[in-house]
FIZA-108034 format. One record per residue (C-alpha): residue in one letter; x negated, y, z negated; residue number from 1. Coordinates in pm, whole numbers, plus 50000, padded with zeros to 5 digits. Each point is the difference from the previous one (the first is absolute). Layout:
// residues N
ATOM / resn / c1 / c2 / c3 / resi
ATOM / a / X / Y / Z / NUM .
...
This chain:
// residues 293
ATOM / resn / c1 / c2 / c3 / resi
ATOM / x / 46465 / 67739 / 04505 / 1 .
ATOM / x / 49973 / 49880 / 50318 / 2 .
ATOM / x / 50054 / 50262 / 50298 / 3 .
ATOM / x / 50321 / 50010 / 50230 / 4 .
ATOM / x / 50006 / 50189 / 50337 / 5 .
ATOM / x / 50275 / 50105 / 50183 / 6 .
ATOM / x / 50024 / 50031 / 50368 / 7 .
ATOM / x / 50249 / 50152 / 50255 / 8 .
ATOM / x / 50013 / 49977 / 50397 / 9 .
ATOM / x / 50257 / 50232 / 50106 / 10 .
ATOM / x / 50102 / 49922 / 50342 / 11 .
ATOM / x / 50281 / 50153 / 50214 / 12 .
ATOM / x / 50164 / 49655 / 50018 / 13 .
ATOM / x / 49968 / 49869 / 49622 / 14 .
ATOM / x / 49779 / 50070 / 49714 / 15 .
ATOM / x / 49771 / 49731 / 49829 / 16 .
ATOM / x / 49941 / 50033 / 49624 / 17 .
ATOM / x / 49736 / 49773 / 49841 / 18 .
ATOM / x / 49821 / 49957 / 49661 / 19 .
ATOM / x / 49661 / 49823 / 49990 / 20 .
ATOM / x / 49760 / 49868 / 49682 / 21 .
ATOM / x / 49667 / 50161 / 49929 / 22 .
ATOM / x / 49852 / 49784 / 50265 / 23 .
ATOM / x / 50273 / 50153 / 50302 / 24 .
ATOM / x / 50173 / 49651 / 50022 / 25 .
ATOM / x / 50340 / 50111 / 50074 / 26 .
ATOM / x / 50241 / 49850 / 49653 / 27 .
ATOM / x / 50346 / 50139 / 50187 / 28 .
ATOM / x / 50105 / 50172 / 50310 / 29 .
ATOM / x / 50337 / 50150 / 50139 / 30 .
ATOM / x / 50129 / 50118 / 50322 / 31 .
ATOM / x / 50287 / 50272 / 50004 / 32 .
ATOM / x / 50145 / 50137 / 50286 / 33 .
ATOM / x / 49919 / 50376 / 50120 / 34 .
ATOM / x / 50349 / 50154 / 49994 / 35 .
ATOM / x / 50011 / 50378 / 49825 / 36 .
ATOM / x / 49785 / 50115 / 49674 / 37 .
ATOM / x / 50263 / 49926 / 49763 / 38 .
ATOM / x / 50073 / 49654 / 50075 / 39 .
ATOM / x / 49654 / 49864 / 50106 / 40 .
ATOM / x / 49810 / 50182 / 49733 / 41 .
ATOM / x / 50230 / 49903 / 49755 / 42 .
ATOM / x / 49899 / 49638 / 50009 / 43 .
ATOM / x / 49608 / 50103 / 49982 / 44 .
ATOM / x / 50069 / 50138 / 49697 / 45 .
ATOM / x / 50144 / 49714 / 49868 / 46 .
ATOM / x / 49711 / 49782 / 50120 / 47 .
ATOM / x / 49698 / 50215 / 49815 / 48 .
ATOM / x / 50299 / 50018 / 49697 / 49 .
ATOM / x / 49997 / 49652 / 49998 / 50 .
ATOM / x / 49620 / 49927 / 50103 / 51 .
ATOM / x / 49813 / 50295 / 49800 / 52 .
ATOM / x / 49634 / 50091 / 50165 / 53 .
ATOM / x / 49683 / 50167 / 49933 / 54 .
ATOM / x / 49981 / 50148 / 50371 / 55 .
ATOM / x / 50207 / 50041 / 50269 / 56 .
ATOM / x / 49887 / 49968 / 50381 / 57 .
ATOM / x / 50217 / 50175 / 50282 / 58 .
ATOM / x / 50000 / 49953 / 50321 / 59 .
ATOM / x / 50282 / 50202 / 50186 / 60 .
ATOM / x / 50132 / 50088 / 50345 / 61 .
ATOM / x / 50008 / 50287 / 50095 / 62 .
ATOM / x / 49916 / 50293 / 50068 / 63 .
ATOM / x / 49899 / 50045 / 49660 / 64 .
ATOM / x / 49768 / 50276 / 49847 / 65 .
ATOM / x / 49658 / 49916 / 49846 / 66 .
ATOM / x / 49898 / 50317 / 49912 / 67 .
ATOM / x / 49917 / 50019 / 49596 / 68 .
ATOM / x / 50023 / 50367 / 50060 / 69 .
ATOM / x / 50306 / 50055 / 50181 / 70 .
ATOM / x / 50351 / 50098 / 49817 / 71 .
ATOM / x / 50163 / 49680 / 50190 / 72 .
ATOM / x / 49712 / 49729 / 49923 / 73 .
ATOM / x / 50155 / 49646 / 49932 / 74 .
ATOM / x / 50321 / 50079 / 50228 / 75 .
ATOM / x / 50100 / 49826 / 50271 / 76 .
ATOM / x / 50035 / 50328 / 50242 / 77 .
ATOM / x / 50134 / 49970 / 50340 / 78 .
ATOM / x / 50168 / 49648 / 50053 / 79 .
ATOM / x / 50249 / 49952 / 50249 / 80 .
ATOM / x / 50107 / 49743 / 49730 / 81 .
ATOM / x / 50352 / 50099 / 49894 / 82 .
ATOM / x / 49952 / 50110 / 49634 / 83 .
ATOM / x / 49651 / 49994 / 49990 / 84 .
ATOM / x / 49890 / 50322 / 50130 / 85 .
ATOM / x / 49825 / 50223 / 49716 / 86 .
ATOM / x / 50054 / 49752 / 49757 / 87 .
ATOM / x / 49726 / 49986 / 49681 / 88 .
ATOM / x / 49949 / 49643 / 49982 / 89 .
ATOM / x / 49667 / 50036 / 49831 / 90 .
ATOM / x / 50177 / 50243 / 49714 / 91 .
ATOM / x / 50319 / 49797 / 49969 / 92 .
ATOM / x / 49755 / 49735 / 49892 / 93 .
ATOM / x / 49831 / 50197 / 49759 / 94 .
ATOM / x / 50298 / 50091 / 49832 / 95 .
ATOM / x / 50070 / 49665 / 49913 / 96 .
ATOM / x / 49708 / 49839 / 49971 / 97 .
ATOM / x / 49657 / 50197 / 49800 / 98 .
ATOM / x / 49712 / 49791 / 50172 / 99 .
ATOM / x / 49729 / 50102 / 50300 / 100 .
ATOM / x / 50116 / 49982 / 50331 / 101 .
ATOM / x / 49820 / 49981 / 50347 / 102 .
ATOM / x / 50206 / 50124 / 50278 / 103 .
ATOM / x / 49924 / 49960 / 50324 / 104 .
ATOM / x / 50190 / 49890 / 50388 / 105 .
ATOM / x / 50106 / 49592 / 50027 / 106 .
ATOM / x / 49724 / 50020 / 50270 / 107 .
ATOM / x / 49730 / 50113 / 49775 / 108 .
ATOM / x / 50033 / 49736 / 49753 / 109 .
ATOM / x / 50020 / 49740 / 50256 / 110 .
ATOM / x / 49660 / 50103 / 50148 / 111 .
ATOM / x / 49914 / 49996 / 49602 / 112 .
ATOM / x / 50118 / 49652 / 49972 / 113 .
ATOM / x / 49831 / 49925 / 50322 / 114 .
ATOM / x / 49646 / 50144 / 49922 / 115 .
ATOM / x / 49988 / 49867 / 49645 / 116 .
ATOM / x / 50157 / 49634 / 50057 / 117 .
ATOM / x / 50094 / 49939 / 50347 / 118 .
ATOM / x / 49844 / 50028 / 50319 / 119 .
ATOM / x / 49764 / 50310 / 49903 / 120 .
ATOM / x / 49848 / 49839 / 49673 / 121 .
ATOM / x / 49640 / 50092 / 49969 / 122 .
ATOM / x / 50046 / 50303 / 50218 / 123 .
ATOM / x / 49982 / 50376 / 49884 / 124 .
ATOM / x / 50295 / 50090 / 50320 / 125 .
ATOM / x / 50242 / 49952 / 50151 / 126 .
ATOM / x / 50316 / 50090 / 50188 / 127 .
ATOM / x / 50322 / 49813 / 49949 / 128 .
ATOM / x / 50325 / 50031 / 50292 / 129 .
ATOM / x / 50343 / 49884 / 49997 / 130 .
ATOM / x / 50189 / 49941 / 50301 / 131 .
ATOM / x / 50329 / 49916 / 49933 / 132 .
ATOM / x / 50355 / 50211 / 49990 / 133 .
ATOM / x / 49718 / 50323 / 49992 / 134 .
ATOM / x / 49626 / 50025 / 50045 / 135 .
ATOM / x / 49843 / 50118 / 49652 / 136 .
ATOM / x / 49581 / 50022 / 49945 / 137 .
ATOM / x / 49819 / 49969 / 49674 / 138 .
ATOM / x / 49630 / 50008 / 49928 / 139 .
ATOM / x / 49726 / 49999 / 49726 / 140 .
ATOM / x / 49653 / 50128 / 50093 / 141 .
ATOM / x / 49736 / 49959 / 49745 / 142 .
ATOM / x / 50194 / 49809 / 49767 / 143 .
ATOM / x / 50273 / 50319 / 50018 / 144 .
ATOM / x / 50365 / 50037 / 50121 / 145 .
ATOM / x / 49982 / 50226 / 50322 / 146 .
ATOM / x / 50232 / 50346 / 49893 / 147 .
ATOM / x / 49893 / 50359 / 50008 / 148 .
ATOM / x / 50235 / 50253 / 49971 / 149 .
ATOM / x / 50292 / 49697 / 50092 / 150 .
ATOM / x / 49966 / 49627 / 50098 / 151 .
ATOM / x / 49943 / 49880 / 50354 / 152 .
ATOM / x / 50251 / 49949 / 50249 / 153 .
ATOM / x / 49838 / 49751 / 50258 / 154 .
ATOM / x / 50348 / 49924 / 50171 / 155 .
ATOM / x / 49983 / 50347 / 50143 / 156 .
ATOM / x / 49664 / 50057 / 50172 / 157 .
ATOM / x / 50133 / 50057 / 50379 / 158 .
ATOM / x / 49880 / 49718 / 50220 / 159 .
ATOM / x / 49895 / 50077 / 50412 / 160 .
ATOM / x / 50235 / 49779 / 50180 / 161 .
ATOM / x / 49989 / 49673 / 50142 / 162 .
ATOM / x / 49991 / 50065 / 50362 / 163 .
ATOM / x / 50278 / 49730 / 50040 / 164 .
ATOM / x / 50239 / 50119 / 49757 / 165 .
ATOM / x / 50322 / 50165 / 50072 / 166 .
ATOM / x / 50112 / 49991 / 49637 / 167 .
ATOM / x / 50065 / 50375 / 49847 / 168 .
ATOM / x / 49960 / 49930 / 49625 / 169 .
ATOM / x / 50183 / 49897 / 49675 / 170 .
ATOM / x / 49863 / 50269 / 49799 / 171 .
ATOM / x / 50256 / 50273 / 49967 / 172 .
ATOM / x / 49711 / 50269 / 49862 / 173 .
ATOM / x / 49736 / 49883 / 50276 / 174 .
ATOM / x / 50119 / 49769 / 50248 / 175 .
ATOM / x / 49671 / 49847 / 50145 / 176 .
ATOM / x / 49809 / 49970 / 49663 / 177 .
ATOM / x / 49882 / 49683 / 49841 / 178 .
ATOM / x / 50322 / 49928 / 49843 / 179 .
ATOM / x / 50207 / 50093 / 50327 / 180 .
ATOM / x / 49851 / 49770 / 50185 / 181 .
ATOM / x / 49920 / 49725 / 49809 / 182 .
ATOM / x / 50224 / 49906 / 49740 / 183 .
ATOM / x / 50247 / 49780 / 49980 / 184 .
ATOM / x / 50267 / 50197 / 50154 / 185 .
ATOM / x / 49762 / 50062 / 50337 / 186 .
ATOM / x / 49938 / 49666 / 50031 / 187 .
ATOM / x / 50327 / 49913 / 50027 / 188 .
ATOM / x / 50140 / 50330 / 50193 / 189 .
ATOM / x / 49780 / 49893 / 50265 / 190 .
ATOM / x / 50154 / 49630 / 50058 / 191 .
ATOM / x / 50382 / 50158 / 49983 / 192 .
ATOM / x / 50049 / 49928 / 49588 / 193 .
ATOM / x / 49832 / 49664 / 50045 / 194 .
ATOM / x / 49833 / 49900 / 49611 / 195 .
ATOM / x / 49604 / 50001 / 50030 / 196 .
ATOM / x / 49990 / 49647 / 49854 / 197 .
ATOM / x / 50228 / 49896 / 50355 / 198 .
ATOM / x / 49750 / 50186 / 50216 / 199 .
ATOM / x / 49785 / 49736 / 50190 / 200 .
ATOM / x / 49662 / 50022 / 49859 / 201 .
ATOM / x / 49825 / 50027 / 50378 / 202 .
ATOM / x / 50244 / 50295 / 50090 / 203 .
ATOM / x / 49793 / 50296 / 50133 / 204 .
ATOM / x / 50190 / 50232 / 49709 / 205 .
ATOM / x / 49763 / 49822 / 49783 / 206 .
ATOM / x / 49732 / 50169 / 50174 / 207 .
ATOM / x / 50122 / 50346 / 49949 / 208 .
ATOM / x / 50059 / 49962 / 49665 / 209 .
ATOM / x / 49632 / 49845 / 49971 / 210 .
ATOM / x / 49857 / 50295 / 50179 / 211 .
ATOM / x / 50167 / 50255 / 49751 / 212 .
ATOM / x / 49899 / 49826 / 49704 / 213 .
ATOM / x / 49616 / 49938 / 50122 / 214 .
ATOM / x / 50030 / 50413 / 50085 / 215 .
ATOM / x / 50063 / 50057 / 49650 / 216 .
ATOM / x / 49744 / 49772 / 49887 / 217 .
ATOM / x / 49808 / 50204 / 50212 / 218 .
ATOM / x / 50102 / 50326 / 49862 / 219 .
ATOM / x / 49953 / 49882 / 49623 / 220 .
ATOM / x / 49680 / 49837 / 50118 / 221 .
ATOM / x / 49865 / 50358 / 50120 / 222 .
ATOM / x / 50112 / 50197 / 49670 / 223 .
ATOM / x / 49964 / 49756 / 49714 / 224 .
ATOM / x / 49772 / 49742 / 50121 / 225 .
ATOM / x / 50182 / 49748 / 49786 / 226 .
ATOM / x / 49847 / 49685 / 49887 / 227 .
ATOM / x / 50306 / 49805 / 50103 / 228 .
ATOM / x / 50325 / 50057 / 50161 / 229 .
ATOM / x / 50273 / 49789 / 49860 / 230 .
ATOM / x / 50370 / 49950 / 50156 / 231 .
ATOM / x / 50308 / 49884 / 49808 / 232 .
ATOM / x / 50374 / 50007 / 50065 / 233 .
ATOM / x / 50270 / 49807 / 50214 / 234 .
ATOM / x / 49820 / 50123 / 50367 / 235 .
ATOM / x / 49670 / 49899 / 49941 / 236 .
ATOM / x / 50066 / 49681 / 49885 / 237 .
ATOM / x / 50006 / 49928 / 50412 / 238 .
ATOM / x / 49658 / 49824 / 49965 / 239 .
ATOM / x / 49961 / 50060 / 50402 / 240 .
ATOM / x / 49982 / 50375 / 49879 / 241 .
ATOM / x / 49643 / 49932 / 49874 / 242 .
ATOM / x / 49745 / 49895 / 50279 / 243 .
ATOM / x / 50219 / 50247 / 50240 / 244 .
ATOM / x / 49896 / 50258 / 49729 / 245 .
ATOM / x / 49640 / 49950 / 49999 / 246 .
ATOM / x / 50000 / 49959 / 50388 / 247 .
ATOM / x / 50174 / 50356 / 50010 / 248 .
ATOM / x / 49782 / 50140 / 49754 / 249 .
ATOM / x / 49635 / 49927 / 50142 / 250 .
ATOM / x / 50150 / 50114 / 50317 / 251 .
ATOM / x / 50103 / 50353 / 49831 / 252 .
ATOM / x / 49738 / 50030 / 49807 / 253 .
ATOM / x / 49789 / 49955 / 50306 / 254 .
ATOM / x / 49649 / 49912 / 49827 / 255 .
ATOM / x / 50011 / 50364 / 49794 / 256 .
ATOM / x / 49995 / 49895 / 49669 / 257 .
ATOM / x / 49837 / 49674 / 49870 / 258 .
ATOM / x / 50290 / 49790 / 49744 / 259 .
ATOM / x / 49938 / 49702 / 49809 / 260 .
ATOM / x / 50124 / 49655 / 50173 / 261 .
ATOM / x / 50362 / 50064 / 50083 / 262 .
ATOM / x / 50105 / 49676 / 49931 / 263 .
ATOM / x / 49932 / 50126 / 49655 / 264 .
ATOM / x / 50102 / 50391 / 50079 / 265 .
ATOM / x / 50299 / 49984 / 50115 / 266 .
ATOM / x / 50225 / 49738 / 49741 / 267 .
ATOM / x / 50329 / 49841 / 49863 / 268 .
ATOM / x / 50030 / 50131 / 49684 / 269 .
ATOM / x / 49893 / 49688 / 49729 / 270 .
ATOM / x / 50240 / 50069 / 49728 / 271 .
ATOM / x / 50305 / 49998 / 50224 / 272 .
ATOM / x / 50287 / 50153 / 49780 / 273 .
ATOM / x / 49809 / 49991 / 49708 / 274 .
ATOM / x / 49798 / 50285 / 50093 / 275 .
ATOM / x / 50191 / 50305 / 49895 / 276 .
ATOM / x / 50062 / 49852 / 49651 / 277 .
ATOM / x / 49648 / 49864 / 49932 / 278 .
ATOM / x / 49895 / 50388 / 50080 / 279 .
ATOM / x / 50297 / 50080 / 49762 / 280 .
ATOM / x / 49784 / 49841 / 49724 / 281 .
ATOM / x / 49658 / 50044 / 50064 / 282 .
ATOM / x / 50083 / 50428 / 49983 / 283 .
ATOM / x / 50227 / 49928 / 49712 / 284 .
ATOM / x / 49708 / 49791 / 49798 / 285 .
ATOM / x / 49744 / 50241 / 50060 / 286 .
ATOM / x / 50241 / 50338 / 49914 / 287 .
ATOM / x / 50020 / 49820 / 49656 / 288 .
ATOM / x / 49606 / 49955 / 49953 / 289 .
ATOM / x / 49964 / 50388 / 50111 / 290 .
ATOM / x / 50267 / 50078 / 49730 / 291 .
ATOM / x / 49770 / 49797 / 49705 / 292 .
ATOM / x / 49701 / 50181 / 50127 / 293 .
């Protein structure tokens, strides 16, 4: 019989549940609001009940833990989400449904996605970030997912400060980290609750919020040496972002470190919001050769 696969992007916002053919072409896909476990996970369970699969993908927010080893692997750990907080997503799933699993953060399987089918394809790395609500990092290096002992957290590397900006910080763990000063929340703190999307595009904010994300390019640059790094989410779809990015960055980087062309570097992600499911079921596919093998 023909294979099924089964993917999941858990995001704080809503979930998206999808089941592709053999081939990955997506036959049916759902969106279901993120409220608490019982409600939201509810309604997955009727989707795989009513759309059975040979694998399963997941993609979660998180903090989640990786960690095949660890008493608490396939939870969803310390989440400010109401409900969500040590919550075993990955065994609830089991319980209900016997099939391989990959598990994984919704920002490593959109830097799957991304590698595999989108803006990455033909590369063996590269580093995925969101910029949206929060600030969340994903990568693959040598065809891998990056985790260790956990999964990265690229919204919280602590960024030196714009000499212009007055802003304190969103974060409420860090204040001046990646996420505190970036995100969509920043953005708008700084212009008095005026929405990003309002924000004139030749405002010097822009600018700021350039220079942080070129200094984390930077900082990934330096550590992973990534192939490609990809944006996604609602703040970098400001297109001015771009150049003012790769301006920032050759000025940071300050002729250290050779990069490929950053026109091709530093990118819009390809497969828009596409990306985390596509990762979804390129892991899921490949958990169900492993299991024949």
């Amino acid at each position: 019989m023909a294979k099924r696969y089964g993917a999941i992007e858990a995001g704080g916002t809503k979930f998206v549940c999808a089941v592709s053919d053999e081939n990955l072409n997506v036959l049916k896909r759902v969106k279901i609001p993120t409220t608490v476990p019982a409600e939201t996970m509810s309604e997955v369970f009727k989707f795989f009940e009513e759309n059975p699969c040979d694998a399963i993908g997941i993609g979660s927010f998180g903090p989640i833990d990786v960690n095949r080893n660890s008493d608490t692997y396939g939870y969803i750990t310390t989440t400010p989400k109401e409900g969500w907080a040590n919550y075993d997503f990955l065994g609830e799933m089991k319980k209900r449904f016997d099939v391989p699993y990959a598990w994984t953060t919704d920002v490593n399987v959109a830097a799957y996605g991304e590698l595999k089918r989108g803006a990455a394809k033909g590369l063996d790395s590269c580093v995925y970030l969101t910029v949206g609500t929060g600030v969340g990092g994903g990568g693959v290096v040598n065809g891998k997912l990056l985790e260790g002992f956990g999964h990265p957290e690229m919204g919280h590397m602590i960024m030196r400060r714009h000499p212009d900006d007055k802003y304190e910080g969103h974060c409420p763990y860090h204040k001046d980290c990646l996420e505190g000063l970036t995100a969509g929340p920043a953005v708008e703190a700084r212009h008095h609750g005026v929405k990003a999307y309002e924000i004139p595009k030749d405002d010097h904010d822009w600018k700021i919020e350039a220079y942080y994300l070129a200094q984390a390019c930077m900082d990934l640059t330096v550590v992973l040496s990534p192939e490609m790094i990809i944006f996604g989410g609602g703040v970098s779809k400001q297109e001015q972002l771009f150049p003012m990015m790769r301006e920032s960055f050759k000025k940071q980087m300050n002729g250290y470190l050779k990069t490929p062309d950053l026109d091709k570097y530093i990118v819009h992600c390809a497969l828009g919001d596409d990306a985390g499911i596509t990762g979804c079921l390129l892991l899921a596919q490949e958990e169900a050769e492993k299991s024949i093998k």
